[in-house]
C-alpha positions as CSV (number, residue, x, y, z in Angstrom):
1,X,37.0,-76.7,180.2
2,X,39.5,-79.6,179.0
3,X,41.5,-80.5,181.6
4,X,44.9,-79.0,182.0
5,X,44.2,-76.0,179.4
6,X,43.7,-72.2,180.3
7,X,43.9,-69.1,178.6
8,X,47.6,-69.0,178.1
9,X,47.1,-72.3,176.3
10,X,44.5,-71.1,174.4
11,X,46.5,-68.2,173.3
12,X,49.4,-70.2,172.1
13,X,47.1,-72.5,169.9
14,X,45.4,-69.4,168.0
15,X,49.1,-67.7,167.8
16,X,50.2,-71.3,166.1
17,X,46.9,-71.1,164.0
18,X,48.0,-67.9,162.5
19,X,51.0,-68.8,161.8
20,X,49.7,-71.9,160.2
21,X,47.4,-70.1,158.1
22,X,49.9,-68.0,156.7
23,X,52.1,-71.1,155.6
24,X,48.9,-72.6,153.9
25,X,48.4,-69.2,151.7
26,X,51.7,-69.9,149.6
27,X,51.0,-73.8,149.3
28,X,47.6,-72.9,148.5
29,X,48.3,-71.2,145.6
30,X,51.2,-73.3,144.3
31,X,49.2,-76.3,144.2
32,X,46.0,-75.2,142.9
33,X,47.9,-73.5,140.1
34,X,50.2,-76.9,139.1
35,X,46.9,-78.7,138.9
36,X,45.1,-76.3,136.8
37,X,48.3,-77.0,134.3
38,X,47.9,-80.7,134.8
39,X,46.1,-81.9,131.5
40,X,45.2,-85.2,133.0
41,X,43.7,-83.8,136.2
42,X,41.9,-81.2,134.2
43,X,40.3,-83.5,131.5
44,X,38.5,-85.2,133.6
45,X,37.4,-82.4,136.3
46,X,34.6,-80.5,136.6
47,X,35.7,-78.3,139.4
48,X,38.6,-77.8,141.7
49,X,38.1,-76.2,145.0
50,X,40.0,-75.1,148.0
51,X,39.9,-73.7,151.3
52,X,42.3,-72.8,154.2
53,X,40.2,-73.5,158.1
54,X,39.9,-70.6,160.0
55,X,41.4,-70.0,163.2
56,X,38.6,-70.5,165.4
57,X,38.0,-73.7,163.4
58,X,41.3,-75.0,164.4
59,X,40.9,-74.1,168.2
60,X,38.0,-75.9,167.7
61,X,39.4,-79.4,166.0
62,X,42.5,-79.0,168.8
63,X,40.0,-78.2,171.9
64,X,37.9,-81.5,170.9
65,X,41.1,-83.9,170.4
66,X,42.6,-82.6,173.7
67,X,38.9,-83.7,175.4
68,X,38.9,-86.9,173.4
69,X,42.2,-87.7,175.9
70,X,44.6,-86.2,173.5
71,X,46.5,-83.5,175.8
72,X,49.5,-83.0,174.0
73,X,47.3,-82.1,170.0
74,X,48.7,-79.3,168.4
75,X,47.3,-77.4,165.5
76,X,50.9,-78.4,163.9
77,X,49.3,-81.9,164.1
78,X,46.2,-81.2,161.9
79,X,46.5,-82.4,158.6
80,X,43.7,-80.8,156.9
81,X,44.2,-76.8,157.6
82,X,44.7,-76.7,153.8
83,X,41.5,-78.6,152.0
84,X,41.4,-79.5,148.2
85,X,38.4,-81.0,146.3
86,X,38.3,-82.3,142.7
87,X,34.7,-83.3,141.5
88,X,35.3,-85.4,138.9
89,X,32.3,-85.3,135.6
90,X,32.2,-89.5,136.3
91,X,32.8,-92.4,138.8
92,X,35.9,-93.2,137.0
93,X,37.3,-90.1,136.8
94,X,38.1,-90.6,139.9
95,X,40.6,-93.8,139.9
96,X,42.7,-91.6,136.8
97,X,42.6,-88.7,138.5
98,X,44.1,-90.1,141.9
99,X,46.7,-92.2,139.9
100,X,48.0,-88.7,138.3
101,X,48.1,-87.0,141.7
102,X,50.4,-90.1,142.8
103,X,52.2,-89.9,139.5
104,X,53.0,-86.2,140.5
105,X,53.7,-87.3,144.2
106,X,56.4,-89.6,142.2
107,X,57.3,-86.8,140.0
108,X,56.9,-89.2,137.3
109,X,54.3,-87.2,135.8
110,X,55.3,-84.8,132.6
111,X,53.7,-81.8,134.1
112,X,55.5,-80.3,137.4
113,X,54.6,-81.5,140.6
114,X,54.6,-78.9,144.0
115,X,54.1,-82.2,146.5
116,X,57.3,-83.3,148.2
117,X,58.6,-86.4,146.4
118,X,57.3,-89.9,147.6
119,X,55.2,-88.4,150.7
120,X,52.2,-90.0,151.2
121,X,51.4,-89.2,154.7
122,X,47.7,-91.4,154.0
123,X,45.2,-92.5,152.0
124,X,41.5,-92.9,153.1
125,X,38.8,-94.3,150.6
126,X,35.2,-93.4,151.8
127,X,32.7,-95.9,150.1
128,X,28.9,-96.7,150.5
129,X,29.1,-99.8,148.4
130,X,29.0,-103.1,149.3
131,X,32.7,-105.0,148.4
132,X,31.4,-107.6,145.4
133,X,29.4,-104.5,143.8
134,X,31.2,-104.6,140.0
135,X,30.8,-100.8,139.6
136,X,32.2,-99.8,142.7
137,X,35.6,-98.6,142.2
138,X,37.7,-99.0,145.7
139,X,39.4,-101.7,144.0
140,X,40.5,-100.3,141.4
141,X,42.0,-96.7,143.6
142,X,42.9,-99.5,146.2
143,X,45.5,-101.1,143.1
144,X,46.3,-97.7,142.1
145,X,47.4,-96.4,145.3
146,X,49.0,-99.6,146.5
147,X,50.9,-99.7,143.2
148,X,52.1,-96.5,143.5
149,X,54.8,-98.2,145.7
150,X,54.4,-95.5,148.3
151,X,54.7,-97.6,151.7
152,X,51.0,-96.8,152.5
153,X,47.9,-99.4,152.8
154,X,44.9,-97.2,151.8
155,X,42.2,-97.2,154.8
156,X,38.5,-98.1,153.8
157,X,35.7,-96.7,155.5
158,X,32.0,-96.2,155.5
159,X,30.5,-92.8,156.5
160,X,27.3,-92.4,158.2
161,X,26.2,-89.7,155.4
162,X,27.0,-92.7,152.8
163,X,29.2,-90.7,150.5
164,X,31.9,-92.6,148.3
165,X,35.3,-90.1,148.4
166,X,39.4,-90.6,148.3
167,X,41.0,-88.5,150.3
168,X,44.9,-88.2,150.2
169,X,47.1,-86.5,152.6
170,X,50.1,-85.4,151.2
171,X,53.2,-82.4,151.6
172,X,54.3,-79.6,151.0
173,X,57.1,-77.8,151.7
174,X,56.8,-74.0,152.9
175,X,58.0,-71.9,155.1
176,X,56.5,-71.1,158.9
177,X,57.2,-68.2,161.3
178,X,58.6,-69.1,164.8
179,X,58.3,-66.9,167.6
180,X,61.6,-65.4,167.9
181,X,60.6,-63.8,164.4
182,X,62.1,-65.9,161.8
183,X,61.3,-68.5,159.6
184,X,62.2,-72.2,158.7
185,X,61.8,-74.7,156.6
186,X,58.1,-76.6,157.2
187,X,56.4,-80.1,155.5
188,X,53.0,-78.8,155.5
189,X,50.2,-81.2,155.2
190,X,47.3,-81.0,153.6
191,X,44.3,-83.2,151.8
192,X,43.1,-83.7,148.8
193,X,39.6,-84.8,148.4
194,X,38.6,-86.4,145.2
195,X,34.9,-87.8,144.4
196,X,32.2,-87.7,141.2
197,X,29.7,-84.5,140.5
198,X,26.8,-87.0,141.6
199,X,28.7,-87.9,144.8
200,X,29.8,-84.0,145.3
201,X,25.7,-83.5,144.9
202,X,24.6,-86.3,147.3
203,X,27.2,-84.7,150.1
204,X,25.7,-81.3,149.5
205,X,22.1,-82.3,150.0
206,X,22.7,-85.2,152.8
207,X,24.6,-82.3,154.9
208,X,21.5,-79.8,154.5
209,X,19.4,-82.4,154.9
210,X,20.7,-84.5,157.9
211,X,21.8,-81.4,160.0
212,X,18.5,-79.6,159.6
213,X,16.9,-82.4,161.6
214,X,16.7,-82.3,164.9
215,X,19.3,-84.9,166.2
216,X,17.2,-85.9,169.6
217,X,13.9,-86.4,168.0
218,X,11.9,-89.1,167.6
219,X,11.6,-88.7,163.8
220,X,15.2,-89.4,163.7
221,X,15.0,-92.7,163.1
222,X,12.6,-92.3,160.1
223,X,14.5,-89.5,158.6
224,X,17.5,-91.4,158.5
225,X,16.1,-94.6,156.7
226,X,14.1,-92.0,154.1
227,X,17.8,-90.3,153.8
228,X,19.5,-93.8,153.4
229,X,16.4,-94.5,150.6
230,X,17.2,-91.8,148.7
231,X,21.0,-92.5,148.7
232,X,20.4,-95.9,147.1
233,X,18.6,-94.3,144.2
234,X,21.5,-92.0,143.7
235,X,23.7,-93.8,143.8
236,X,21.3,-95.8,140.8
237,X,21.6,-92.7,139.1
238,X,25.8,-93.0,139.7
239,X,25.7,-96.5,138.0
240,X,23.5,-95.0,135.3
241,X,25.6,-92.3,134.2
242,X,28.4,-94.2,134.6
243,X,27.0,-97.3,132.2
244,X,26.4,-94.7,129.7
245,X,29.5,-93.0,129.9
246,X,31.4,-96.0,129.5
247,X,29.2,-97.5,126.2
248,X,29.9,-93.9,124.5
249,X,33.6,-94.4,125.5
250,X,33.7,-97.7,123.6
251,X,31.8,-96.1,120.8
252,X,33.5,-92.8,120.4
253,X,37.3,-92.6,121.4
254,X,38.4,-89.9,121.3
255,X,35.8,-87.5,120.1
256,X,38.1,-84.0,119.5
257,X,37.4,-82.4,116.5
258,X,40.7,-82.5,114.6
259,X,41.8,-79.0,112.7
260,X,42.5,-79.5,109.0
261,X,46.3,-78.4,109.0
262,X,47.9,-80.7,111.5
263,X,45.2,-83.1,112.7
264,X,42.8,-84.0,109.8
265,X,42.2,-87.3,107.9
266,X,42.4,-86.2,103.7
267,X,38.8,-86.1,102.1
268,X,38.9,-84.6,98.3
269,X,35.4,-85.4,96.7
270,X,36.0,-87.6,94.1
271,X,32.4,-88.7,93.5
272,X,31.0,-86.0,91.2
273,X,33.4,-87.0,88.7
274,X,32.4,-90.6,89.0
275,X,29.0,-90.9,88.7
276,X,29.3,-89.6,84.7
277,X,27.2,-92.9,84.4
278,X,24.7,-92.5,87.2
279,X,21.0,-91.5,86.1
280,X,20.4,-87.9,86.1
281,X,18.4,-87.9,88.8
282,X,21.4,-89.2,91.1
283,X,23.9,-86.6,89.5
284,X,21.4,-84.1,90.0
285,X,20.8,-85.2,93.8
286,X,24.5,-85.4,94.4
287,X,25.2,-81.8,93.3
288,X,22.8,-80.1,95.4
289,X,24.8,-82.4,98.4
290,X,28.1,-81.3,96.9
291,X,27.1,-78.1,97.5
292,X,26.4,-78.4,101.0
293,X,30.2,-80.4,101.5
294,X,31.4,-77.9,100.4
295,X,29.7,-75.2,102.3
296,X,30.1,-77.5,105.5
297,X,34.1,-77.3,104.5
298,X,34.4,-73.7,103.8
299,X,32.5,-72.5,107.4
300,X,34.8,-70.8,110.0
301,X,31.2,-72.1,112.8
302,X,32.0,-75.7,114.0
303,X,28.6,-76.2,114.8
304,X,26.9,-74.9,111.4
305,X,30.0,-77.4,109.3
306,X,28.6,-80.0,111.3
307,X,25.2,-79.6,111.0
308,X,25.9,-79.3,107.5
309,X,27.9,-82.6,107.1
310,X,24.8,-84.0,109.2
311,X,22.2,-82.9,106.7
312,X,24.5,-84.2,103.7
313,X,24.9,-87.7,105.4
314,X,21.0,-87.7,105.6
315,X,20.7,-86.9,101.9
316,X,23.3,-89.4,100.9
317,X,21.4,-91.8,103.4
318,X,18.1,-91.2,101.4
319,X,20.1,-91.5,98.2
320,X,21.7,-94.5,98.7
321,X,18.8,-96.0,100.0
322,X,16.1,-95.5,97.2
323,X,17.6,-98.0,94.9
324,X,16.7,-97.9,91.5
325,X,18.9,-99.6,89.2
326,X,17.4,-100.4,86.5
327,X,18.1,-96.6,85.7
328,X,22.0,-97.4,85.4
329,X,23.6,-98.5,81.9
330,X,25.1,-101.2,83.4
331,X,25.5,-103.5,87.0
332,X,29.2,-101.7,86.7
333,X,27.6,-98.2,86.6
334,X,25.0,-98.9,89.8
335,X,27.8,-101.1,91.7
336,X,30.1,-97.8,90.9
337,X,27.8,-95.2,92.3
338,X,27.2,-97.6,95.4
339,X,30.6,-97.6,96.1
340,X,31.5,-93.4,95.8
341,X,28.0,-92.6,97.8
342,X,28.7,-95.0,100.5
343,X,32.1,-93.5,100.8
344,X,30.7,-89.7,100.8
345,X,28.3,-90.2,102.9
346,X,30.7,-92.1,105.4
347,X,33.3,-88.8,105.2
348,X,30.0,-86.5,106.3
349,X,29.2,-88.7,109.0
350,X,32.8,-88.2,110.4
351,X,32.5,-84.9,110.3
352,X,29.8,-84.3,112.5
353,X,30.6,-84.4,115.9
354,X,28.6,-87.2,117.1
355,X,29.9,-90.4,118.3
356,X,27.1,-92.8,117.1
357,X,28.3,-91.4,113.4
358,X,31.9,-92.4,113.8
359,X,30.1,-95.9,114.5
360,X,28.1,-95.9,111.5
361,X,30.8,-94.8,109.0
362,X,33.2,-97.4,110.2
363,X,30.3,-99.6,109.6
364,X,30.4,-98.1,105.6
365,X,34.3,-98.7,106.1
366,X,34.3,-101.8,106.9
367,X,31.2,-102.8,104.4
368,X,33.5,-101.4,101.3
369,X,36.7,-103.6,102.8
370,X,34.6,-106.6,102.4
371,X,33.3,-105.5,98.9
372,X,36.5,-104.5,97.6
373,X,39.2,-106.2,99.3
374,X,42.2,-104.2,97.1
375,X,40.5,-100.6,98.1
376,X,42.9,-98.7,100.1
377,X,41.3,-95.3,100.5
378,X,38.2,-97.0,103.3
379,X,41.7,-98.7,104.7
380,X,43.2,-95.2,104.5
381,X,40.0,-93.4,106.7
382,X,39.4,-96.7,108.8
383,X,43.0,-96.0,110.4
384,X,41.8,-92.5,110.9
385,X,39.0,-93.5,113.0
386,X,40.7,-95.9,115.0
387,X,43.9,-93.2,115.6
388,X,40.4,-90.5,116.9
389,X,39.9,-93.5,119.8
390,X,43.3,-93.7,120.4
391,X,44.0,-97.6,119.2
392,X,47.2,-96.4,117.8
393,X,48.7,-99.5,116.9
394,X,45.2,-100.7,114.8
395,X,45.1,-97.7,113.2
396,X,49.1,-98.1,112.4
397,X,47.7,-102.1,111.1
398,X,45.1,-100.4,109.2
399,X,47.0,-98.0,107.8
400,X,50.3,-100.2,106.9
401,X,47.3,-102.3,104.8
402,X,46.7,-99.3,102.5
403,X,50.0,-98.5,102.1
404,X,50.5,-102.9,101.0
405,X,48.0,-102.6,98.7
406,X,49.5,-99.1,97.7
407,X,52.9,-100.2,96.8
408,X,51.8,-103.6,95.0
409,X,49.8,-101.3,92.3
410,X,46.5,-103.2,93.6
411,X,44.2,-100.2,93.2
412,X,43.3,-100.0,89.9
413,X,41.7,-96.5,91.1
414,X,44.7,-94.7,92.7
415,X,47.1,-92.9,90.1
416,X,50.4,-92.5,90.8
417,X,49.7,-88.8,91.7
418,X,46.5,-89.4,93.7
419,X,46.3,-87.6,97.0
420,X,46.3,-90.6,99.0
421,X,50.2,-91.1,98.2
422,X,51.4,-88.6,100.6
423,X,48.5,-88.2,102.5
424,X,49.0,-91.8,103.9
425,X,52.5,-91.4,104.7
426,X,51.6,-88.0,106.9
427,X,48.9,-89.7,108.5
428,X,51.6,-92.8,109.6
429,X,53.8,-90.4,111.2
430,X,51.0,-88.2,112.8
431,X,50.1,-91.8,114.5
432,X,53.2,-92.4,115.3
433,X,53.6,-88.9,116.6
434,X,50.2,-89.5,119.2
435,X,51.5,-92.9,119.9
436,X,54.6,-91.4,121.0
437,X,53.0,-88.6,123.6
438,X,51.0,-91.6,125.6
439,X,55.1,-93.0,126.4
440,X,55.6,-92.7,130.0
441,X,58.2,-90.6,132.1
442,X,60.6,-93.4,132.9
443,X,63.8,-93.5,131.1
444,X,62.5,-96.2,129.5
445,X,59.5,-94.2,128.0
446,X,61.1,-91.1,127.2
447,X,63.4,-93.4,125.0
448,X,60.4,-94.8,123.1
449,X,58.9,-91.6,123.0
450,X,62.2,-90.2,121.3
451,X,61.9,-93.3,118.8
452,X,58.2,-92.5,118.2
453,X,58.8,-89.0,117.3
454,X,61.4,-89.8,115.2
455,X,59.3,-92.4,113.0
456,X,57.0,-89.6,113.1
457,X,59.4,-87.3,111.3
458,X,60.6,-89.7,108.7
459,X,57.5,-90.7,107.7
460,X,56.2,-86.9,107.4
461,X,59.7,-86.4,105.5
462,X,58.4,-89.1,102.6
463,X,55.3,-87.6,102.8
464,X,56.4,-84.3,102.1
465,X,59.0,-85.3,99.4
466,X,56.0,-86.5,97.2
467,X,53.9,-83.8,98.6
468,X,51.3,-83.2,94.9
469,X,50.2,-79.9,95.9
470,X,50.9,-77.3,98.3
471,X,48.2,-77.9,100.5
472,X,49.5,-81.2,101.2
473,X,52.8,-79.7,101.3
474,X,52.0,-77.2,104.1
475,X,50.3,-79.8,106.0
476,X,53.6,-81.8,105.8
477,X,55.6,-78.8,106.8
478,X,53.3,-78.0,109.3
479,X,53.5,-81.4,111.7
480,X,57.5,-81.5,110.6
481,X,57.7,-77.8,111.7
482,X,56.1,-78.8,115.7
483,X,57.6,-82.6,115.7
484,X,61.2,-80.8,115.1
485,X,59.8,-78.5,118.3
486,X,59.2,-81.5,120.0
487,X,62.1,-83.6,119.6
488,X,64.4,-80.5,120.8
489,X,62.6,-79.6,124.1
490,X,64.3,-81.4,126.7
491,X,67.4,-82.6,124.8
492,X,70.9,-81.4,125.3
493,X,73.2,-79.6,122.9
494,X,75.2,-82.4,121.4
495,X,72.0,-84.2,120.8
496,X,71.7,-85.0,116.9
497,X,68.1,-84.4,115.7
498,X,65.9,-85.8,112.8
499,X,64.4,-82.3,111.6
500,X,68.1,-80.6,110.6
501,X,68.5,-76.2,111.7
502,X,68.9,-75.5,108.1
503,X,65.9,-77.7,107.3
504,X,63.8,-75.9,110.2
505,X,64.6,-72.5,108.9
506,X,63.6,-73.2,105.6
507,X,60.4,-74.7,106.2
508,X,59.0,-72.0,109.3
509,X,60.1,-69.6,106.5
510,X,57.8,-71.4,103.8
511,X,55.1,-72.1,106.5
512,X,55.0,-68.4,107.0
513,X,55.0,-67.2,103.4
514,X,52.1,-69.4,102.8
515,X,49.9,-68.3,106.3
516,X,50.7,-64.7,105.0
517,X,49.0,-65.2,101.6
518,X,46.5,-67.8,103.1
519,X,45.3,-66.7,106.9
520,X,43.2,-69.3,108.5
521,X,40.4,-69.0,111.0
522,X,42.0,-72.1,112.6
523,X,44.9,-72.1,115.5
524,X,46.9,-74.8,114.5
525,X,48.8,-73.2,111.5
526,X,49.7,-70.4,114.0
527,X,50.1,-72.5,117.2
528,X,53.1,-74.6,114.7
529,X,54.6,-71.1,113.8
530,X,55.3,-69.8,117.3
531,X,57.0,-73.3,118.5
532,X,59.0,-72.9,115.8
533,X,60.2,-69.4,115.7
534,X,61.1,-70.3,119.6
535,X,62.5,-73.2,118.5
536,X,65.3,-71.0,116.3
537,X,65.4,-68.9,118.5
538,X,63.6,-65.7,117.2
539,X,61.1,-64.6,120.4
540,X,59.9,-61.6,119.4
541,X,58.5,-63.5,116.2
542,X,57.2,-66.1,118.4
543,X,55.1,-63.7,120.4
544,X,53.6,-61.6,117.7
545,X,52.3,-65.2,116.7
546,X,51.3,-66.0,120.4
547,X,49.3,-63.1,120.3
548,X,46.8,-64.3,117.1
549,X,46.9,-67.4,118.9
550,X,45.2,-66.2,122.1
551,X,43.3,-63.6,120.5
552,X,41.7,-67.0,118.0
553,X,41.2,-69.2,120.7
554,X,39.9,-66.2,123.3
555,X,37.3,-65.9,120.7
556,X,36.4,-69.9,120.5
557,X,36.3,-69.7,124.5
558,X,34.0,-67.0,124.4
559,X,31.5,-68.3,122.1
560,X,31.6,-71.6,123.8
561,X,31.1,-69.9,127.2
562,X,27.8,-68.1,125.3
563,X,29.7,-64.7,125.2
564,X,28.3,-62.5,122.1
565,X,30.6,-62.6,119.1
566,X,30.4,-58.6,119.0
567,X,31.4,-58.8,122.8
568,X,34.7,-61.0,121.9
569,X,37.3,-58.3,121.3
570,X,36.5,-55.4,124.1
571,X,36.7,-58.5,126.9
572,X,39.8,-58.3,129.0
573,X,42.0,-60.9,130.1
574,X,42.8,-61.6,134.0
575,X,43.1,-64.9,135.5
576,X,39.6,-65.7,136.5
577,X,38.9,-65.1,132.8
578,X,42.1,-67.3,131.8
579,X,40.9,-70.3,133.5
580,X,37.2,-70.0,132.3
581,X,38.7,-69.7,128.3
582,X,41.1,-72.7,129.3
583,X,38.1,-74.9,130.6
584,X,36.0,-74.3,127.4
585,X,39.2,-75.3,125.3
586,X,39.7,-79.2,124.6
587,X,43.0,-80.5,124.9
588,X,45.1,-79.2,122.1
589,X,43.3,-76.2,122.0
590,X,44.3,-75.7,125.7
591,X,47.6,-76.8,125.4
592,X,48.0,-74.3,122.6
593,X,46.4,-71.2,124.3
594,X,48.6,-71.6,127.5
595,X,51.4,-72.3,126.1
596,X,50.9,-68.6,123.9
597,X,49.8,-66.9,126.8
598,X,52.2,-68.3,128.9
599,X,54.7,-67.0,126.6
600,X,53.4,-63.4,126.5
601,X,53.6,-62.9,130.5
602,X,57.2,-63.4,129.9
603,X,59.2,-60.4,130.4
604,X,61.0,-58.9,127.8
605,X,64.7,-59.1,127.5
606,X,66.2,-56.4,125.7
């Protein structure tokens, strides 16, 4: 028995356990359910865990500091009653997802924080690597947490078991019961854990492993240096992953696929009407690949359109490829047909979901820039790329190019009617408009944000005022319809805005006539409609629209999460389900479908 403790002792610790327990329940939930809203912490998390020690677990932790010469421990003093894990999907997940959580401990972060401001109580960073080793990342949570500016030196240490992990002990504030029955205010601590899937593994089997020897034997010794073996090749397997992971960031950006109506680079095939010269053969090739475009365009599947843009840019490949000139009236003819099949099969290839493709038709891009200096469309889709990866201001370069050569009449192609007009000016502002949501919290970032936005709406505004045809019109009404959203959440009343009431009005109205006659299998269209009826303030609009939102992107959830098609309508929501949906949904998607949901658990005034 530890010295100086008896039953009544004992008694009083399980009593403050209780109590404990019941002021983690509250803090628990709050938590886990701001981080499930956190975008940041989400993208790059494969799980989130968390779990509140049980009483007898406590006693335990308090009985064995009091014998470690500790006499005056209290469960009050334990800063891990309440346990959070995020396993990250990489290594480097890991350094972004701390830095959010400290963002949030700021409450600089844009999504809310339930940790009491500037409390870091103390950071630990578990690490099996050696200090020079170039993929180890302590230094770079070390900077992060160190320039959080939060008075606390983070604590590096190795573990016997080997496992790299961050852990973070933060507050809370809640409320706990005293003894004369009433309650007052409480910081409750608590951890968060943060480490990799492969580290997350590792921990799992080194546990099982390591425990289910017997820790007196004399096969200790070896078991130990065969567990230590096998924790070198993981963590081989760590810098693996992590090597790959960072060459497909390079390659791929930002590898969403982008909806048609709000997010979508222009691509009109031109070429059938181009290659009148082209042997008949070629014309007769290109048809049958039309065909298929247009088929790949039309599909409501994602994965059949881009297994059908996939098969074209294999047929255009083939095309290209088998040269035979001497077919062609002229050089101009061949050098023509070069030019429209390179640029084809370049619009396929970003179409199909796979990063090495965006590689290869930047490659065509970039080819056809060189070859035709004054072409502006290959400027025009080069931008688009480099927006997808998130290089806003080479895209912006890129696209400010084509517009040069635009407005100096240097492409003897382009018409003054040609799609490309407005289409560039809408793809400007919707650059602009993702530049501006990267803008930071400060008031310093909020006010480049605001400037952002509103480039954003005056380009879109040009773009729609020579708008050729209504679907370019809509998708002009469309972004203006969310940016003018946008630029009122947040702001006061006296606050002037770009996007005019009277404007608004008229264009949700417009944008509502024309989903009526045209309903799309896409979310977008709708997602734009409900902002903006909320934005007016007409609710009960906005949640009739919220409703085909959940019910589109319940269905993409579903069939992502294998659920059968004919299964989709009869499931019912609850919050397990919720969260499963959300997971499957990328980040506008996500951002859409809780935002509708969110909206529909509102009660209803009136």
């Amino acid at each position: 028995m530890v010295s100086g403790f008896d039953e009544s002792d004992r008694q009083k610790i399980e009593n403050s356990a209780f109590r404990l327990i019941e002021a983690a329940r509250p803090v628990e939930k709050k938590i886990m359910s701001e981080l499930y809203d956190n975008e940041d912490v989400l993208s790059s998390a494969l799980s989130m865990k968390s779990r509140i020690k049980e009483r007898r677990s406590i006693l335990r932790k308090v009985l064995k500091k009091r014998a470690e010469g500790m006499s005056d421990f209290q469960p009050e003093h334990l800063n891990d009653i309440l346990g959070i894990r995020i396993v990250t999907y990489f290594q480097s997940g890991v350094t972004k997802t701390v830095n959010e959580i400290l963002k949030m401990v700021k409450h600089e972060s844009q999504y809310r924080s339930p940790f009491i401001k500037d409390l870091l109580i103390e950071s630990v960073i578990y690490t099996s690597r050696p200090e020079n080793d170039p993929l180890s990342i302590t230094e770079s949570v070390r900077k992060v947490i160190l320039d959080a500016g939060l008075s606390n030196v983070p604590r590096i240490e190795g573990k016997e078991t080997q496992y790299s992990s961050v852990h973070l002990i933060l507050g809370c504030k809640s409320k706990i019961e005293k003894e004369e029955n009433s309650d007052e205010d409480f910081v409750f601590p608590f951890e968060i854990q943060v480490r990799s899937t492969l580290e997350e593994a590792w921990g799992e089997i080194d546990h099982r492993l390591r425990y289910s020897i017997s820790r007196g034997s004399a096969s200790n010794i070896t078991w130990n240096k065969h567990l230590n073996a096998l924790k070198a090749m993981m963590d081989g397997c760590i810098q693996y992953v992590e090597v790959i992971h960072e060459q497909a960031a390079e390659t791929s950006g930002l590898l969403v696929q982008e909806s048609q109506a709000k997010r979508s680079a222009e691509a009109p095939i031109d070429a059938l009407s181009e290659l009148v010269e082209a042997p008949t053969e070629v014309t007769t090739a290109f048809k049958k690949i039309y065909t298929i475009i247009e088929e790949a365009k039309s599909t409501k599947l994602e994965p059949l359109a881009q297994d059908l843009f996939k098969k074209s840019a294999t047929e255009l490949r083939v095309l290209i490829s088998d040269k035979k000139d001497y077919l062609y009236q002229n050089e101009d003819a061949a050098r023509k047909a070069s030019y429209w099949l390179r640029m084809e099969r370049a619009f396929c290839l970003l179409n199909t979901g796979e990063s090495n493709d965006l590689v290869k038709a930047e490659q065509i891009y970039e080819e056809i820039q060189k070859d035709y200096p004054n072409d502006s469309v290959s400027r025009y889709r080069h931008g688009y790329i480099l927006r997808r990866r998130e290089s806003y201001d080479e895209a912006l370069s890129a696209l400010f190019e084509a517009k040069e050569i635009l407005d100096n009449e240097n492409d003897r192609r382009i018409t003054g009617d040609h799609w490309i007009r407005a289409a560039l000016r809408r793809t400007i502002g919707y650059t602009y408009w993702r530049k501006s949501s990267k803008c930071g919290v400060t008031n310093a970032g909020r006010s480049e944000r605001r400037k952002l936005l509103q480039d954003a709406i005056s380009w879109t505004r040009e773009a729609f005022k020579i708008a050729g045809d209504e679907q370019e019109r809509i998708a002009c009404i469309n972004n203006l319809v969310y940016y003018g959203w946008e630029e009122r959440q947040g702001s006061n009343a006296n606050t002037e805005f770009h996007v005019l009431d009277t404007e608004m009005g008229n264009w949700i109205h417009e944008l509502a006539e024309f989903t009526s006659r045209q309903p799309d299998h896409r979310y977008t269209r709708y997602d734009t409609l409900c902002r903006g009826y909320l934005s007016v303030g007409d609710v009960a609009k906005a949640r009739r629209v919220a409703e085909h939102v959940v019910d589109l992107l319940k269905e993409v959830g579903l069939i992502r999460q294998h659920v059968p098609r004919e299964e989709v309508d009869s499931v019912q929501m609850d919050d397990f389900l919720r969260g499963t949906i959300a997971h499957s949904l990328d980040g506008d998607e996500r951002d859409a479908f809780v935002f509708a949901d969110r909206l529909l658990a509102r009660p209803v005034v009136g």
